[in-house]
TORKOL-4160 file (C-alpha; in steps of 0.2 Angstrom, whole numbers, padded with zeros to 4 digits, m for minus):
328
<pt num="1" X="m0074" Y="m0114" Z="m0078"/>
<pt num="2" X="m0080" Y="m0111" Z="m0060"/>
<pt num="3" X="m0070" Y="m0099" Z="m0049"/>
<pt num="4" X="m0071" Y="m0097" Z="m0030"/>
<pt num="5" X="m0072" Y="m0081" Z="m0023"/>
<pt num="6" X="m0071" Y="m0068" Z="m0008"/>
<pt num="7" X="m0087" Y="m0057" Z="m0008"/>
<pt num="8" X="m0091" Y="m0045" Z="0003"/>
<pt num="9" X="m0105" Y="m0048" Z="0016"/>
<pt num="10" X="m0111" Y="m0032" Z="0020"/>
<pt num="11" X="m0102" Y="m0014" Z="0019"/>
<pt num="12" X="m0089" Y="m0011" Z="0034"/>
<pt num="13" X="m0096" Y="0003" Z="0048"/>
<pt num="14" X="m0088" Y="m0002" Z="0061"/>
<pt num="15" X="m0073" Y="m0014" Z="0064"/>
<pt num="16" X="m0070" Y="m0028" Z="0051"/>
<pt num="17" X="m0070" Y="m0044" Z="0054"/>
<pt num="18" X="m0074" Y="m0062" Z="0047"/>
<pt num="19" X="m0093" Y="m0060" Z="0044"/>
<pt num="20" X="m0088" Y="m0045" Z="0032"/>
<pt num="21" X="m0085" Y="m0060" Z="0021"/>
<pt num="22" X="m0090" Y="m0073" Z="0011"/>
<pt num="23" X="m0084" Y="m0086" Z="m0002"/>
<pt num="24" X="m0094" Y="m0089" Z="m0017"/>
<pt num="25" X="m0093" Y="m0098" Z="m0033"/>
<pt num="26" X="m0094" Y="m0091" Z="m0049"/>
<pt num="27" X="m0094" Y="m0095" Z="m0067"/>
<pt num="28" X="m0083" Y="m0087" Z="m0076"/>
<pt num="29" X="m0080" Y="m0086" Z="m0096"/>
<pt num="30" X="m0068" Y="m0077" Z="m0109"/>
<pt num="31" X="m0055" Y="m0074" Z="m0121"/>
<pt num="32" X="m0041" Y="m0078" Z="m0108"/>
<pt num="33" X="m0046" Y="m0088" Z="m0092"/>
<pt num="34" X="m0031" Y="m0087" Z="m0081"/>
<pt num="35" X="m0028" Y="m0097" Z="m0063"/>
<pt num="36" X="m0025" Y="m0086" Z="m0051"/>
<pt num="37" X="m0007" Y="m0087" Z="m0043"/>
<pt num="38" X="m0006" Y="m0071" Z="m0030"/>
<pt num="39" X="m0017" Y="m0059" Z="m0023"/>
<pt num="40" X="m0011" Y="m0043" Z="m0015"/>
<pt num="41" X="m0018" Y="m0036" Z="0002"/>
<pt num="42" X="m0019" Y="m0017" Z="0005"/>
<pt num="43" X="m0024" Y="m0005" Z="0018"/>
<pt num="44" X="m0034" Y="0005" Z="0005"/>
<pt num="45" X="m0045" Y="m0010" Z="0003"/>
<pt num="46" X="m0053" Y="m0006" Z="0019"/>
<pt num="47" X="m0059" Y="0013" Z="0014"/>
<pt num="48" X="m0068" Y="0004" Z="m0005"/>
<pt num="49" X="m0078" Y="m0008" Z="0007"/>
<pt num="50" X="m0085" Y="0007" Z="0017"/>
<pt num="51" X="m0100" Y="0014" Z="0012"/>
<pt num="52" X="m0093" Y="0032" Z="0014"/>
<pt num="53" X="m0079" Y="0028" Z="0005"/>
<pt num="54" X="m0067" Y="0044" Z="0002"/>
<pt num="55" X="m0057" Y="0037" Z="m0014"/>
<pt num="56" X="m0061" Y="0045" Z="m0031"/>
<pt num="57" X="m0067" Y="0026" Z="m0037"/>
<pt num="58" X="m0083" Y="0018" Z="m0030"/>
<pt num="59" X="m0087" Y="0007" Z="m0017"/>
<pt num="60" X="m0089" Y="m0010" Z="m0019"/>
<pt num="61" X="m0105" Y="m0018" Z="m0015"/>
<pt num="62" X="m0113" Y="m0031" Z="m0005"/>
<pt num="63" X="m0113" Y="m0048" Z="m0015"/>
<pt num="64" X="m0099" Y="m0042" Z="m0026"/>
<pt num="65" X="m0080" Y="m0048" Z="m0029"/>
<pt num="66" X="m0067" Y="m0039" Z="m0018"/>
<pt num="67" X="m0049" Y="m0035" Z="m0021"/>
<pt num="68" X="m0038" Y="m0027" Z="m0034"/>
<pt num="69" X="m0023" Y="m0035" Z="m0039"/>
<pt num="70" X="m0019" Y="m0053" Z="m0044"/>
<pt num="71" X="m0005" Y="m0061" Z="m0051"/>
<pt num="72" X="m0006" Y="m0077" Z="m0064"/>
<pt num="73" X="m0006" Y="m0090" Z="m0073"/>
<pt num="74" X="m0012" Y="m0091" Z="m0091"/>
<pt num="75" X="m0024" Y="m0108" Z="m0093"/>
<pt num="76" X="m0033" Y="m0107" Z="m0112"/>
<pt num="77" X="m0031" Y="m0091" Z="m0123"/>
<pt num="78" X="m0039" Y="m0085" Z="m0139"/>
<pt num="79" X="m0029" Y="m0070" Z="m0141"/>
<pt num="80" X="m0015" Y="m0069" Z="m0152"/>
<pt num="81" X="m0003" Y="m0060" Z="m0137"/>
<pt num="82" X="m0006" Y="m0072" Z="m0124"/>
<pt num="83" X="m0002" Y="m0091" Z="m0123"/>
<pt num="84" X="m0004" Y="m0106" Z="m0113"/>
<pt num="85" X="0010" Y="m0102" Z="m0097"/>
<pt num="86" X="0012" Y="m0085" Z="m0097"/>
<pt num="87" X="0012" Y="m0074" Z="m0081"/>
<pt num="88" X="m0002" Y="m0061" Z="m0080"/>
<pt num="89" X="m0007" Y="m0047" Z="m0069"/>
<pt num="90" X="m0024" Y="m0039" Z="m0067"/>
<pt num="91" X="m0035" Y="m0031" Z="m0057"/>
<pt num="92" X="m0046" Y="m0046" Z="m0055"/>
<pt num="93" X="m0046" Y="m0047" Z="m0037"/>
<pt num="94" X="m0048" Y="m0061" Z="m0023"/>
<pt num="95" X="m0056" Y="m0077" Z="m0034"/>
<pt num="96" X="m0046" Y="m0093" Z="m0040"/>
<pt num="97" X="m0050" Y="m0091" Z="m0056"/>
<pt num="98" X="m0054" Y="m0076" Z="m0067"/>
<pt num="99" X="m0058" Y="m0072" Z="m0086"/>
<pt num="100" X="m0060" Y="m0061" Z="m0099"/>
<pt num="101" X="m0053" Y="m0049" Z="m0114"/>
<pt num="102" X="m0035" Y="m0050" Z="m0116"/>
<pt num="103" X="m0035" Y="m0031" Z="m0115"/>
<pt num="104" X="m0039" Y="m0034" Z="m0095"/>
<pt num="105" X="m0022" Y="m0044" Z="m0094"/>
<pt num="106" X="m0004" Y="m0037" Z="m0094"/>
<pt num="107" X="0007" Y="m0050" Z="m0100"/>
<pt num="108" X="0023" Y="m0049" Z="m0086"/>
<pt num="109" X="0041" Y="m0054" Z="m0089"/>
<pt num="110" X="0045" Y="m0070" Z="m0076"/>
<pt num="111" X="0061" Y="m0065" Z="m0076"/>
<pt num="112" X="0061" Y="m0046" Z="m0071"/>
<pt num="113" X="0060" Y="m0049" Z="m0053"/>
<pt num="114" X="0067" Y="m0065" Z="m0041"/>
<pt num="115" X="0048" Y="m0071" Z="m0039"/>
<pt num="116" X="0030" Y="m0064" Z="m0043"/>
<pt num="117" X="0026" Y="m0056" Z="m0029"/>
<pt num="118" X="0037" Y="m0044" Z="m0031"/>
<pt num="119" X="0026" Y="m0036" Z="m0045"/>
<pt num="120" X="0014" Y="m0034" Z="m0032"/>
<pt num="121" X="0023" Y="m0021" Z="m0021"/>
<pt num="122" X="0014" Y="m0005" Z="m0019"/>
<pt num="123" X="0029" Y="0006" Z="m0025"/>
<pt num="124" X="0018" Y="0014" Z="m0039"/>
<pt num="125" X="0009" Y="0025" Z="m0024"/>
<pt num="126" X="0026" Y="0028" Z="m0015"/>
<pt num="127" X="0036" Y="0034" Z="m0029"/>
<pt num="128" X="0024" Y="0043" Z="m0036"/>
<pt num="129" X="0020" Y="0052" Z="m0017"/>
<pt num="130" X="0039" Y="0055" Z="m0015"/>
<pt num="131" X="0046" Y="0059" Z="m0033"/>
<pt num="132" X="0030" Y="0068" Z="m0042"/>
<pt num="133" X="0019" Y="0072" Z="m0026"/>
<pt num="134" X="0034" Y="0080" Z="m0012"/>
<pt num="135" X="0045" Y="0083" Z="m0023"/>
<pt num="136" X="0061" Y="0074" Z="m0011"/>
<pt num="137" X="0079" Y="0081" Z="m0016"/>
<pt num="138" X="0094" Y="0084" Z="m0009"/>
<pt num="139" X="0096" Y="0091" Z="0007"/>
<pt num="140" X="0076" Y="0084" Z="0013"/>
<pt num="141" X="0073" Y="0079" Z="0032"/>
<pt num="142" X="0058" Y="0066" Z="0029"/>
<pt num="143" X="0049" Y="0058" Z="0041"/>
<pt num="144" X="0036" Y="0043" Z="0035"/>
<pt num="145" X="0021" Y="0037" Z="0047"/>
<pt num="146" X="0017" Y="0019" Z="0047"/>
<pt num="147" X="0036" Y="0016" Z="0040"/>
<pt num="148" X="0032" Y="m0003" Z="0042"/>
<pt num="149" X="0018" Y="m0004" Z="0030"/>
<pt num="150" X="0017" Y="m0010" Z="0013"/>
<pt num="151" X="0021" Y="0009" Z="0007"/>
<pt num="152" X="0029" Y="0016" Z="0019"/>
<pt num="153" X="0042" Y="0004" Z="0023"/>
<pt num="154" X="0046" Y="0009" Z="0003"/>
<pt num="155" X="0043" Y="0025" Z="0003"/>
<pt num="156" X="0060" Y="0029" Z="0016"/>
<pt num="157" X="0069" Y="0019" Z="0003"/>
<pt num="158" X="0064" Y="0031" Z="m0013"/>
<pt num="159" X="0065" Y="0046" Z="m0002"/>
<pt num="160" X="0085" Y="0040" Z="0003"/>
<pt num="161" X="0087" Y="0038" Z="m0014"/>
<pt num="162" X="0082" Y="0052" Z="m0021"/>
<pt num="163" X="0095" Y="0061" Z="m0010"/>
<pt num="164" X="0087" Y="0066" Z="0007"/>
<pt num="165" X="0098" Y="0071" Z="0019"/>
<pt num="166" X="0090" Y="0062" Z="0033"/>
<pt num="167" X="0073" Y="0049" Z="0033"/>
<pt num="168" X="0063" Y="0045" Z="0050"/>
<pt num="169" X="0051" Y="0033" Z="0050"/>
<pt num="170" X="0038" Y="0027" Z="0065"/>
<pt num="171" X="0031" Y="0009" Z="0069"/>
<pt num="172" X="0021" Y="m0001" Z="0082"/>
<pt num="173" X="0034" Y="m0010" Z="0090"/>
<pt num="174" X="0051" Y="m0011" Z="0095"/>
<pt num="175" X="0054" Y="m0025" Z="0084"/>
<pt num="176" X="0047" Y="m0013" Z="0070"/>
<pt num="177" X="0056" Y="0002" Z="0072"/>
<pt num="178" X="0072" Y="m0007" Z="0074"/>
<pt num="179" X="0069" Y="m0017" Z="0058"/>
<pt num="180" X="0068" Y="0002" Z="0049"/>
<pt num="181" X="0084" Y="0008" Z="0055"/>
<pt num="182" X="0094" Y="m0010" Z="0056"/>
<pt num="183" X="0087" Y="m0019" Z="0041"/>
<pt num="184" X="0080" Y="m0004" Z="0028"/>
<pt num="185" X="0091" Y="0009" Z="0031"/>
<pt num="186" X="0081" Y="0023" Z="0039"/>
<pt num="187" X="0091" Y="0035" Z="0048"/>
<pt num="188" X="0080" Y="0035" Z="0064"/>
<pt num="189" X="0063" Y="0027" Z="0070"/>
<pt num="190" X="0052" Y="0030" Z="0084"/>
<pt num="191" X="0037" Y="0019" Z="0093"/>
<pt num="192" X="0023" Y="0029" Z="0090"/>
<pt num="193" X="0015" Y="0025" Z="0105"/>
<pt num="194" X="0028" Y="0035" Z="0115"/>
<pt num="195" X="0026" Y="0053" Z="0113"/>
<pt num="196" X="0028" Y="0057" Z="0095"/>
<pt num="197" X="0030" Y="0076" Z="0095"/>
<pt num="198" X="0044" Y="0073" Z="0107"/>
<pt num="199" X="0052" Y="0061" Z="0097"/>
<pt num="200" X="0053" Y="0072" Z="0081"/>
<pt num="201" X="0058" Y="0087" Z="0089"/>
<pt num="202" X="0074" Y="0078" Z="0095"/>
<pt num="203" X="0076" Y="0069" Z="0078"/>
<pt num="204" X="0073" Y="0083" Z="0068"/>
<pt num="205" X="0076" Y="0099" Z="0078"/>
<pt num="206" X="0077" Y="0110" Z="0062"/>
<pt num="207" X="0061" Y="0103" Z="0058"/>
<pt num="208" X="0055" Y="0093" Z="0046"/>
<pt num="209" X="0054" Y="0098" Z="0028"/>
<pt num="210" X="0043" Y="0083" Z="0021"/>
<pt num="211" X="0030" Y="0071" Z="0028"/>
<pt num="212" X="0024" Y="0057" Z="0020"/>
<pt num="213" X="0009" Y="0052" Z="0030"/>
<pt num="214" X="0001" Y="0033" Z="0027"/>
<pt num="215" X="m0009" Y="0036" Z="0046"/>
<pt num="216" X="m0016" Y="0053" Z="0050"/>
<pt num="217" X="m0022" Y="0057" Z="0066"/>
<pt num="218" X="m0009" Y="0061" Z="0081"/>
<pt num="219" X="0005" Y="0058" Z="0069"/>
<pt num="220" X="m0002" Y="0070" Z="0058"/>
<pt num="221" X="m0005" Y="0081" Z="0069"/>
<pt num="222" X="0016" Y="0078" Z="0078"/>
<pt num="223" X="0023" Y="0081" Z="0061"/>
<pt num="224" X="0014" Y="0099" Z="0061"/>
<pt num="225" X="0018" Y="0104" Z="0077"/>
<pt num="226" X="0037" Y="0098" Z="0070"/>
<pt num="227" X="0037" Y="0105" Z="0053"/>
<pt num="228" X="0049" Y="0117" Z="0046"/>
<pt num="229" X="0041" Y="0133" Z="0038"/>
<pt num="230" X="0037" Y="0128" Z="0021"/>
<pt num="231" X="0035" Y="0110" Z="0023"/>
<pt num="232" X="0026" Y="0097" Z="0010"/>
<pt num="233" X="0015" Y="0086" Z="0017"/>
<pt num="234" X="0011" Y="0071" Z="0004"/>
<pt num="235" X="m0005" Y="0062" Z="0011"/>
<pt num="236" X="m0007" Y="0045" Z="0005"/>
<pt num="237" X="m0017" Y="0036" Z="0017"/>
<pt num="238" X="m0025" Y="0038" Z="0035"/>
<pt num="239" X="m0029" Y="0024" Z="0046"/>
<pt num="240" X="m0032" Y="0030" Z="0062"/>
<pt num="241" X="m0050" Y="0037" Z="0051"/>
<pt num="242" X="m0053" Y="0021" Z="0044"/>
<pt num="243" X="m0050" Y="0009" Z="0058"/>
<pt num="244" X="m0062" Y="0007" Z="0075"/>
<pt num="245" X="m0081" Y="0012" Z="0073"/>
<pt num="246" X="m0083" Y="0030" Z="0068"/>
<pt num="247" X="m0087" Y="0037" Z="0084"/>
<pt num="248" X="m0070" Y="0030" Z="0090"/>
<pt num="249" X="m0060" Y="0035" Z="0073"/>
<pt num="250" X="m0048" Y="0050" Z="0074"/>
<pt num="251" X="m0056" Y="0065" Z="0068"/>
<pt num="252" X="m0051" Y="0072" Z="0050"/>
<pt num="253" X="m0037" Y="0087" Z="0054"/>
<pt num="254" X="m0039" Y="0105" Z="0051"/>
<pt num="255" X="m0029" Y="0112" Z="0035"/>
<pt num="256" X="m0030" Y="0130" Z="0043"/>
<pt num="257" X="m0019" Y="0124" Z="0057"/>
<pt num="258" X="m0007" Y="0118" Z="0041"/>
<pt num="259" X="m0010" Y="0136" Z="0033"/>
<pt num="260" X="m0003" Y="0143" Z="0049"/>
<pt num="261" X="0010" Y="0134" Z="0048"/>
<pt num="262" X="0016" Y="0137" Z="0031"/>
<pt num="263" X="0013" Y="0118" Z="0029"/>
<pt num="264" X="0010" Y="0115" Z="0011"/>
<pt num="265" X="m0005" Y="0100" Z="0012"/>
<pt num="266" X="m0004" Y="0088" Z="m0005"/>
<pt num="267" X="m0015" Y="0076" Z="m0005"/>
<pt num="268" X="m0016" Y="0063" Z="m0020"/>
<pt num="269" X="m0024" Y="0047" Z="m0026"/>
<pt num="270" X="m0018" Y="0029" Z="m0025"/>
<pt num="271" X="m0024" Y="0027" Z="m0043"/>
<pt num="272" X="m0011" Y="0028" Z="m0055"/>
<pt num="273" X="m0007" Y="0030" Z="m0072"/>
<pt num="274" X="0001" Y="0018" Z="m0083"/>
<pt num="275" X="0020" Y="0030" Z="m0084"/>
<pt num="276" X="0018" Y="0032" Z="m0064"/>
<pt num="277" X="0020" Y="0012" Z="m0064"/>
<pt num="278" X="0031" Y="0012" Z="m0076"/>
<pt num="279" X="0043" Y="0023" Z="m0067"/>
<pt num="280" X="0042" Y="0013" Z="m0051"/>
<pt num="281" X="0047" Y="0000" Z="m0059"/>
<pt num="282" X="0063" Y="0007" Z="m0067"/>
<pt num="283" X="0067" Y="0013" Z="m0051"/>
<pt num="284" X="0064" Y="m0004" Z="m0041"/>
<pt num="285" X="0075" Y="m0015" Z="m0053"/>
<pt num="286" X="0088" Y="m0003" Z="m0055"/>
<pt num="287" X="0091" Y="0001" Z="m0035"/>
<pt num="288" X="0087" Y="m0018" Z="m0033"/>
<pt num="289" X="0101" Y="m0022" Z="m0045"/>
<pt num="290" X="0113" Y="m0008" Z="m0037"/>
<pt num="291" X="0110" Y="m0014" Z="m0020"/>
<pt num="292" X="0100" Y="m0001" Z="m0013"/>
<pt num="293" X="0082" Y="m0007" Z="m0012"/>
<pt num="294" X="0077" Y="m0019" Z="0001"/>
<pt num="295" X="0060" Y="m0027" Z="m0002"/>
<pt num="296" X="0050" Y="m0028" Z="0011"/>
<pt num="297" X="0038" Y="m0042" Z="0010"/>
<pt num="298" X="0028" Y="m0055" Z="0019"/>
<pt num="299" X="0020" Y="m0069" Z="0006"/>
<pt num="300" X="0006" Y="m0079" Z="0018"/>
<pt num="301" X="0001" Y="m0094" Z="0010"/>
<pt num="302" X="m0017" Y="m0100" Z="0011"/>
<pt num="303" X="m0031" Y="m0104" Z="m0003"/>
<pt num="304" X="m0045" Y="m0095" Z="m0006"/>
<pt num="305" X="m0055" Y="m0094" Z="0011"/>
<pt num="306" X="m0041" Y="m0088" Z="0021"/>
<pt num="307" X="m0039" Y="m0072" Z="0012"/>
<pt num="308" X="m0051" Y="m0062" Z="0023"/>
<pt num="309" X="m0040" Y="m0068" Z="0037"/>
<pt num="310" X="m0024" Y="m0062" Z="0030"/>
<pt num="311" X="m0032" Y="m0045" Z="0027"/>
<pt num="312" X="m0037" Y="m0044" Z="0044"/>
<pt num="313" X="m0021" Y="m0048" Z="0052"/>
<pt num="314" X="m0013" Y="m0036" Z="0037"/>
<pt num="315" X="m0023" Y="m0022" Z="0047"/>
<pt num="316" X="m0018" Y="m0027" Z="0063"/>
<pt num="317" X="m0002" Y="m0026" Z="0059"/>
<pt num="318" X="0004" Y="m0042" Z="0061"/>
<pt num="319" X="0017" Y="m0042" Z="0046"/>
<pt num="320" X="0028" Y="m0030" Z="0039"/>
<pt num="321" X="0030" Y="m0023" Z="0022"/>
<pt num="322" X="0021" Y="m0028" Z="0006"/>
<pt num="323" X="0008" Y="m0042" Z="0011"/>
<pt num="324" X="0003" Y="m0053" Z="m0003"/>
<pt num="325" X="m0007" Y="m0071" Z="m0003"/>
<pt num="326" X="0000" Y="m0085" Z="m0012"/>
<pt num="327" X="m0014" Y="m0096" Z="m0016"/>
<pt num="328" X="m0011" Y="m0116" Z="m0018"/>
């Protein structure tokens, strides 16, 4: 079997683009050989193809298959667990085609959710950042940065549930921010591109008690100058430092100005563990099945060459919520 995929080029320093990619093909060989149905886009994909990558997992390497998750279909099998049809995720990555031990495949229900992109929402790092990492409860005054995101546009929706008193998201348009209040069910939004201290300190003027921030740099720093005293900051992502050449990246903040503050700083890892997904997935189906979980999605459809693109317009923020390729 020969699969086609996206390598990358040459590691990232400055802005990405087109020539940070190329498509290869590859054979491929295993237990289970699986076509390739879905592939998911995320933010965080950008900091793994950085050579001074922060996350706790390493960097992928000139020449070498990028991506993470992909959703499938089963083609030939040798295992006993998986047959011809079935739907499989993995971390396989952008390719047509992949292979391997069965133990790299996790057999999905087709029926769990109202299509397979679904299973590729990035719920996992924000249920985990609201439920486990700040702790959200009754009586909360949340405000979540890039709101429009792939995890942010979930994350206002766990932290609701969970019992907040009030959620306040920011976005990058008008469009954007009405969508959050009209369509998801924030309780306020605000166009960061206005004055974002301002904005909070009339949304929130007894403060903010927890920040869930997807974005750092001058929202970061707005939600410290907003926060009420004791204050839990969970940090999930931060793309003003990844995006733009590093001289023009916003600078890393300052925890002894969040000390000061009585800011409690709690960052944490986008890699989960197999109960962390677990949970978000008893938490999506049941507030989908209740009726209070919009997902927020946009499934682009392209094969295998245009995936780069879609990754690129992903970080320009071209789309909204959860951004997955469906490939032919």
């Amino acid at each position: 079997m020969i699969t086609r995929e996206v390598h990358l080029t040459s590691q990232i320093t400055g802005v990405p683009g087109p020539g940070h990619f190329t498509v290869a093909e590859t054979p491929v060989d295993g237990e289970v050989v699986v076509r390739t149905d879905y592939v998911g886009l995320a933010a965080t994909y950008l900091e793994l193809m950085r050579p001074d990558c922060h996350l706790p997992i390493p960097a992928w390497q000139p020449g070498q298959r990028v991506g993470v998750t992909a959703i499938g279909t089963v083609l030939t099998s040798a295992a006993p667990d998986l047959k011809e049809g079935d739907l499989v995720q993995s971390m396989s990555g952008w390719s047509t085609h992949s292979a391997g031990p069965a133990a790299a495949y996790v057999k999905l229900d087709p029926a769990a959710y109202p299509d397979p992109s679904y299973h590729l929402a990035q719920g996992p790092t924000a249920y985990h950042g609201m439920a486990d990492v700040a702790k959200v409860g009754a009586g909360d005054v949340v405000f979540v940065s890039g709101a429009a995101g792939g995890v942010g546009s979930l994350a206002g929706q766990i932290a609701r549930n969970l019992g907040a008193a009030k959620v306040i998201g920011s976005a990058g348009s008008r469009a954007k921010v009405d969508y959050l209040v009209d369509e998801l069910g924030f309780d306020a939004a605000f166009d960061y591109h206005r004055d974002p201290v301002a904005a909070l300190k009339a949304l929130a003027p007894d403060g903010i008690t927890v920040f869930f921030d997807t974005v750092g740099g001058a929202l970061y720093d707005a939600a410290l100058r907003a926060a009420a005293p004791g204050a839990r900051f969970a940090l999930c992502g931060s793309l003003s430092t990844q995006l733009g050449a590093a001289a023009d990246r916003y600078p890393a903040p300052d925890p002894a100005a969040a000390l000061a503050g009585q800011v409690e700083l709690l960052p944490f890892s986008c890699y989960h563990l197999p109960e962390q997904i677990a949970a978000w997935h008893e938490h999506f189906r049941a507030s989908l099945e209740q009726g209070r979980f919009v997902y927020p999605r946009t499934v682009l459809e392209t094969d295998i060459d245009g995936v780069p693109g879609a990754f690129l317009s992903m970080l320009r923020g071209e789309h909204r919520g959860n951004v997955s390729v469906r490939l032919p």
